[in-house]
ZADO-987575 format. One record per residue (C-alpha): residue in three letters; x, y, z. Coordinates in Angstrom, 1 decimal, decimal comma, always signed. Layout:
BEGIN
rest;x;y;z
ALA;X;Y;Z
...
***
This chain:
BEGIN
rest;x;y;z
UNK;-146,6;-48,4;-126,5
UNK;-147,3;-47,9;-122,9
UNK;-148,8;-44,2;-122,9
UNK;-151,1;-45,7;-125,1
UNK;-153,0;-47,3;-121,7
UNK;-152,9;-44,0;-120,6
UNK;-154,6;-41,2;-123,2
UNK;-155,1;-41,7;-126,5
UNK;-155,3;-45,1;-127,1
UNK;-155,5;-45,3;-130,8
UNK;-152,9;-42,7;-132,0
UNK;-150,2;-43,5;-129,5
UNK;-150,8;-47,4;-130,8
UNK;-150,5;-46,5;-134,6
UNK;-147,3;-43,9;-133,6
UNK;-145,7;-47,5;-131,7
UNK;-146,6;-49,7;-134,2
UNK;-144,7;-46,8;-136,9
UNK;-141,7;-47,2;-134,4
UNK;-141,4;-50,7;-134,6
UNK;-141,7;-51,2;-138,0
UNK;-138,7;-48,4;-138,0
UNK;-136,6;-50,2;-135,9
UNK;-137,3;-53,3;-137,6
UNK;-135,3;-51,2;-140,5
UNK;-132,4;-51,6;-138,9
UNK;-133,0;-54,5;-136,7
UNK;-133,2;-57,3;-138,7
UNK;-132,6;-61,0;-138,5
UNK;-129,0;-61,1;-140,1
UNK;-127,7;-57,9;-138,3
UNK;-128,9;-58,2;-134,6
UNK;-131,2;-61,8;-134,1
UNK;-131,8;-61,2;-130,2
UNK;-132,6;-57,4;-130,8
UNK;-135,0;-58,3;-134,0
UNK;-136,6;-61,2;-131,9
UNK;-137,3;-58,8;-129,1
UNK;-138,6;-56,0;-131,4
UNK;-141,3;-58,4;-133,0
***
């Protein structure tokens, strides 16, 4: 999410966004709280 402030704003924030939601996959409440919580 951070190259995002740097060049091309709106594709790097849609390919972050994808990333999260992917890690959110895996990360959820019942298998990791504390990673979940910081992924949202």
């Amino acid at each position: 999410s951070g190259l995002a402030a740097v060049r091309d704003r709106e594709a790097n924030l849609e390919r972050a966004i994808a990333a999260y939601r992917e890690a959110l996959r895996f990360r959820t409440p019942e298998a990791a709280p504390l990673e979940y919580a910081a992924t949202q």
